[in-house]
C-alpha positions as MATLAB code, in Angstrom:
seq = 'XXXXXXXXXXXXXXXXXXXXXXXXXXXXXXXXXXXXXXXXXXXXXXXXXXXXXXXXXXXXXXXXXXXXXXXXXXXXXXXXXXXXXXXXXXXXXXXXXXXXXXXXXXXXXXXXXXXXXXXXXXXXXXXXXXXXXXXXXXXXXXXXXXXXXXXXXXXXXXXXXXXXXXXXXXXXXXXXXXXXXXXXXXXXXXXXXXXXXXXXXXXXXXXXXXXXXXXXXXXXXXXXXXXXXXXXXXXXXXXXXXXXXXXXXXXXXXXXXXXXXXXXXXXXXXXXXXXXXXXXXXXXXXX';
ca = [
       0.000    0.000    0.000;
       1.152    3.122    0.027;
       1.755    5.556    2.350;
       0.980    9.001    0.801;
      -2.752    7.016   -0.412;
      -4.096    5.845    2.873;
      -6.658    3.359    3.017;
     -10.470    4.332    3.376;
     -12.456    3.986    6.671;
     -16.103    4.572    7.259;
     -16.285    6.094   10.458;
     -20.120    4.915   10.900;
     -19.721    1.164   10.715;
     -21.853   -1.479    9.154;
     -23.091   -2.731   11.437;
     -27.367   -3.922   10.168;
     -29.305   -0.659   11.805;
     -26.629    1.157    9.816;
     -27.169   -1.060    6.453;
     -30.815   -0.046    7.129;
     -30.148    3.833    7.618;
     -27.974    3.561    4.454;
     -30.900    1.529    2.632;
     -33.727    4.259    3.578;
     -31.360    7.076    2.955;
     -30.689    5.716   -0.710;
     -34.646    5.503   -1.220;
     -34.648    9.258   -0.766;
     -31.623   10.561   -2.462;
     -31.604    7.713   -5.228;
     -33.274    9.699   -7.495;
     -31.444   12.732   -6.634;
     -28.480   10.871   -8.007;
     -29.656    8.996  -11.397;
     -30.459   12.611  -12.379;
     -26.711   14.011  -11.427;
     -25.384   11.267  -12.639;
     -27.203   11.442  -16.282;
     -26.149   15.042  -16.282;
     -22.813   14.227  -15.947;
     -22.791   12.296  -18.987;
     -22.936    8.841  -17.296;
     -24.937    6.879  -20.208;
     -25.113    3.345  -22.449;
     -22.326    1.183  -22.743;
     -20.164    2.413  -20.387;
     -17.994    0.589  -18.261;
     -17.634    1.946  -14.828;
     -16.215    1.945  -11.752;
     -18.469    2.658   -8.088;
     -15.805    2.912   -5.531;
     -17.133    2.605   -1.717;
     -19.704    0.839   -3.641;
     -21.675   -0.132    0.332;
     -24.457   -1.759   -0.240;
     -24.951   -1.083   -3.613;
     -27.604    1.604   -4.486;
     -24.941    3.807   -6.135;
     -24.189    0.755   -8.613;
     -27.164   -0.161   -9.288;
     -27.883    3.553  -10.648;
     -24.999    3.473  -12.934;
     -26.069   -0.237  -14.127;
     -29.499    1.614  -15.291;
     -27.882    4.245  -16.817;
     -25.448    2.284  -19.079;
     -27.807   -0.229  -20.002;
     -27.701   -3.649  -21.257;
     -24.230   -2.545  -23.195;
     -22.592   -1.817  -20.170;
     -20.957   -3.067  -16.734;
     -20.277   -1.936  -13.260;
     -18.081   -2.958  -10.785;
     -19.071   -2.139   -7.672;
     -15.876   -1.914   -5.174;
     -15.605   -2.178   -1.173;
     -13.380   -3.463    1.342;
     -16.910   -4.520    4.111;
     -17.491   -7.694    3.681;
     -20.999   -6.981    5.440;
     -22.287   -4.584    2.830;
     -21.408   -6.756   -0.202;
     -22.869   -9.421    1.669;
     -26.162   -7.139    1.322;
     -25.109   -5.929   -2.194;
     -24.852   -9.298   -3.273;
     -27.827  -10.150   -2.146;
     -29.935   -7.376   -3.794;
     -28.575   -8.034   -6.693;
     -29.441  -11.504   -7.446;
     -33.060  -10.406   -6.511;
     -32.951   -7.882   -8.982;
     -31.640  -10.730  -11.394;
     -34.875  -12.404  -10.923;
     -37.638   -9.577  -10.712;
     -39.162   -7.917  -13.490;
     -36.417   -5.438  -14.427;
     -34.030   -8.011  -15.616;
     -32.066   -7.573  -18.377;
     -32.648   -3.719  -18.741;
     -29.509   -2.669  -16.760;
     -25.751   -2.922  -17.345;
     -24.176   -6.114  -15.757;
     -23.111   -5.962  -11.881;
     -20.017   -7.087  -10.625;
     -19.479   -6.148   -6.575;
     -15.746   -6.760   -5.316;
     -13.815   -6.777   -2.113;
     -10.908   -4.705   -1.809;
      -8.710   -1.590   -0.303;
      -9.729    1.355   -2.373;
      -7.515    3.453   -3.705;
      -5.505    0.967   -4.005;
      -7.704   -1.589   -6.506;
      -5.880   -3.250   -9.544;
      -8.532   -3.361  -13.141;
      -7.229   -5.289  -15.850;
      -7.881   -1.930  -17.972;
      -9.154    1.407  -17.695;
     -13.308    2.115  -16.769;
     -15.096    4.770  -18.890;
     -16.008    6.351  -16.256;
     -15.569    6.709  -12.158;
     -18.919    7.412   -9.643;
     -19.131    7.198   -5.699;
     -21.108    9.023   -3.365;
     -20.877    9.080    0.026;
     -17.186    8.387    0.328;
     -14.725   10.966   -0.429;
     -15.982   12.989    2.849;
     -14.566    9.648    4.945;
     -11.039    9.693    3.668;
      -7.859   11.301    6.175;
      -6.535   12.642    2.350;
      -9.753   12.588    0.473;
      -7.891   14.694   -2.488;
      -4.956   12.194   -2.810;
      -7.750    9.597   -2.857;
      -9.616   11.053   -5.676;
      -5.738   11.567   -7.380;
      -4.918    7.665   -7.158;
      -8.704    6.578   -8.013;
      -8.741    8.908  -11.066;
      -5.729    7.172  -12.764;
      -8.196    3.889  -13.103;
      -9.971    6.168  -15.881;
      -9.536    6.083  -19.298;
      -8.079    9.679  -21.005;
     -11.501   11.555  -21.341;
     -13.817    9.295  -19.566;
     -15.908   10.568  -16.724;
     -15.235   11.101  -12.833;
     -18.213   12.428  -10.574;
     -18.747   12.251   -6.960;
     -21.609   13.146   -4.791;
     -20.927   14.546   -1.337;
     -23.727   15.912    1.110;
     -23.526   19.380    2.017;
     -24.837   19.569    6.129;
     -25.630   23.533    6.444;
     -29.143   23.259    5.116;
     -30.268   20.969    7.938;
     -32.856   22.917    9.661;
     -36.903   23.221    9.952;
     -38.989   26.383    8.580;
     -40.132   27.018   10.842;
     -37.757   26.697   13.390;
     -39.046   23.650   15.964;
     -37.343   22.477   19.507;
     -37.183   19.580   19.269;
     -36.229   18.762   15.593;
     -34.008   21.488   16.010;
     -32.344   19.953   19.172;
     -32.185   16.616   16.968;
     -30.313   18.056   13.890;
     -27.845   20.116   15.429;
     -26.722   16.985   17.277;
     -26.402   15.269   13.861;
     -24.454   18.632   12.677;
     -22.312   18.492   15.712;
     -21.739   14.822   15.369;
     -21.029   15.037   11.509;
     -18.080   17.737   12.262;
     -16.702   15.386   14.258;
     -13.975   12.089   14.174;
     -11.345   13.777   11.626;
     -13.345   13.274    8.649;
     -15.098   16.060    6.813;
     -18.942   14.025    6.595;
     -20.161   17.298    4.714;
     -17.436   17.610    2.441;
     -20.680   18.851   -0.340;
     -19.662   22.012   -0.114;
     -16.302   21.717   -0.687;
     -16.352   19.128   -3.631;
     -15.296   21.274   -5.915;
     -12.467   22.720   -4.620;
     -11.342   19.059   -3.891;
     -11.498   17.750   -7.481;
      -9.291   21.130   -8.333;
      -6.974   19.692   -5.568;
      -6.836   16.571   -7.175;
      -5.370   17.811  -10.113;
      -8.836   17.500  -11.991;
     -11.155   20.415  -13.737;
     -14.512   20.130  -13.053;
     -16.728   20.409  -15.885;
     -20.511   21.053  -13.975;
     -21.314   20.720  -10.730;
     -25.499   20.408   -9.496;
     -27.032   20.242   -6.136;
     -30.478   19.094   -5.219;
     -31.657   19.595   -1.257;
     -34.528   17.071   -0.412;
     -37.261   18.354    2.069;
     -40.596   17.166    3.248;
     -43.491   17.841    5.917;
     -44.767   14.885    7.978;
     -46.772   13.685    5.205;
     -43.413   12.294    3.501;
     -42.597    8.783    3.862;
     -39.096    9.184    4.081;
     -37.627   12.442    5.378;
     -38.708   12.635    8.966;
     -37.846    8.593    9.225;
     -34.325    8.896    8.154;
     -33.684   11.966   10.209;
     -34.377   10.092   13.349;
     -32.447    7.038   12.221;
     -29.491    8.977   11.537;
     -29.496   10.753   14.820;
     -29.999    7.149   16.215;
     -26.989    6.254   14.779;
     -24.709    9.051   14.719;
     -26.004   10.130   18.647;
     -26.194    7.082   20.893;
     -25.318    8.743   24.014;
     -28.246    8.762   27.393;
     -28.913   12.715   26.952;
     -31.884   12.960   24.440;
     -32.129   16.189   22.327;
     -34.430   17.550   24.529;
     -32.432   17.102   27.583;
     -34.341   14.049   28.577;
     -33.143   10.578   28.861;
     -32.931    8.781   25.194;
     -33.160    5.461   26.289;
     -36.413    2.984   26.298;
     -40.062    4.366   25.577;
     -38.240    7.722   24.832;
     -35.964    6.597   22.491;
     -38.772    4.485   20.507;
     -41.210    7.614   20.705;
     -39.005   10.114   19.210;
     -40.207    9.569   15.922;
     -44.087   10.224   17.488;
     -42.451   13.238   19.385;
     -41.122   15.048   16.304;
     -43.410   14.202   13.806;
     -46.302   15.710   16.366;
     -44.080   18.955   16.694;
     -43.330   19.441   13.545;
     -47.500   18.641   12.494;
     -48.446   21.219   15.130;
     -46.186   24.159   13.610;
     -46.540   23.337    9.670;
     -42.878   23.022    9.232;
     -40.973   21.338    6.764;
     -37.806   19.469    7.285;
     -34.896   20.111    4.914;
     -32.007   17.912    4.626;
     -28.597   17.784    3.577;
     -27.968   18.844   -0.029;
     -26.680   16.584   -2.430;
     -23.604   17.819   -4.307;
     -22.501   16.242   -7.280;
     -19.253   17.131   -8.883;
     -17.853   15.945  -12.399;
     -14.867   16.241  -14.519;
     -13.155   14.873  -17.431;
     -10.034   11.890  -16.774;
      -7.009   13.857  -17.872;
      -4.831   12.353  -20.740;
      -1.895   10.485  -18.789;
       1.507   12.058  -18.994;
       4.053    9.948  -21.584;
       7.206    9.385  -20.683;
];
């Protein structure tokens, strides 16, 4: 390995509450990220490359967009999640979708440091570069695994839009403790912002950036759901939000607590915003 590349680490574990946070989150930002993706130029016939691939919803995007013509390789080193990827994928094998989407390969390794019998088309991930110590000598290594003028584009979540309008106690209590929690470990977990300046970092010139910010009143299925699962998993300490004890019947009527808050004042919940960042693969240097 080396030691100027290090080795990716995500801080929040995989552990199977945190497969299912990752599953519900994907359900809401899914289509957030077929669009970006498309956008980018991410289309038929491409081979590509989903590094920090988890438990697949990223690949399974790409496989969509490339079609029947094309492949993905879906890359991670948690055995856990490709467990899970794995699994998905042979049921979408069987369902009614079948043979629409690219093929689906899911392997375990170290990124950056994966080996590919030849260069990808083009390079996706979301979700990951905001987890690495050197996230722009990450992108730099991953990067070389793309063809000259093939496509790179991340997605990174952007945190400072987390809020309610208007402004509620509790839910407020609840997402500044995921704010709080998300600045800290070492890692930046709301790198969205910040994507762009990254890719220049890496030695790479964007060519478009979007971002989309997901919100929704109690009414939505999936917003209010995943904020209270993330705060579940990124705040398990005694001391509830609202200075109570967030253990037992208060822990399992959170959910009941903010939803009835947020009913009673009209608000709306808005979420992180989705960055997505994109650039063309360089032509390599001869020598």
């Amino acid at each position: 390995m080396r030691p100027d590349v290090p080795a990716p680490a995500y801080t929040l574990g995989h552990a199977p509450a945190e497969m299912d946070r990752l599953l519900l989150q994907a359900r809401l930002y899914g289509p957030v990220t077929a669009r970006a993706f498309r956008q980018a130029g991410l289309g038929p016939g491409m081979r590509v490359l989903d590094a920090g691939c988890g438990a697949g919803d990223v690949t399974f995007i790409a496989a969509e967009a490339v079609g029947p013509g094309g492949s993905v390789t879906g890359v991670d080193a948690a055995p856990e999640a490709l467990d899970l990827a794995r699994a998905r994928l042979s049921d979408r094998d069987r369902g009614p979708g079948a043979g629409r989407a690219g093929t689906v390969d899911f392997r375990r390794a170290t990124l950056p440091d994966i080996a590919l019998d030849e260069p990808v088309d083009a390079l996706v991930g979301r979700l990951v570069l905001g987890h690495q110590d050197e996230p722009a000598a990450f992108l730099r290594r991953l990067a070389g695994l793309v063809r000259p003028g093939g496509l790179i584009a991340f997605q990174e979540f952007d945190n400072h839009a987390l809020r309610t309008v208007p402004e509620t106690p509790l839910a407020g209590a609840v997402l500044r403790s995921i704010g709080e929690a998300l600045r800290t470990g070492g890692k930046d977990r709301g790198a969205g912002a910040r994507l762009y300046s990254l890719f220049r970092r890496a030695g790479l010139a964007p060519a478009g950036i979007s971002a989309t910010t997901p919100m929704g009143g109690v009414e939505d299925p999936l917003v209010l759901p995943l904020t209270v699962h993330t705060y579940r998993t990124l705040c398990p300490r005694p001391s509830g939000p609202d200075g109570g004890t967030d253990t037992g019947r208060e822990a399992i009527g959170l959910e009941d607590r903010m939803r009835a808050e947020l009913d009673a004042a009209g608000a709306v919940l808005i979420m992180p915003t989705a960055v997505t960042v994109w650039a063309t693969a360089p032509a390599r240097p001869t020598t």
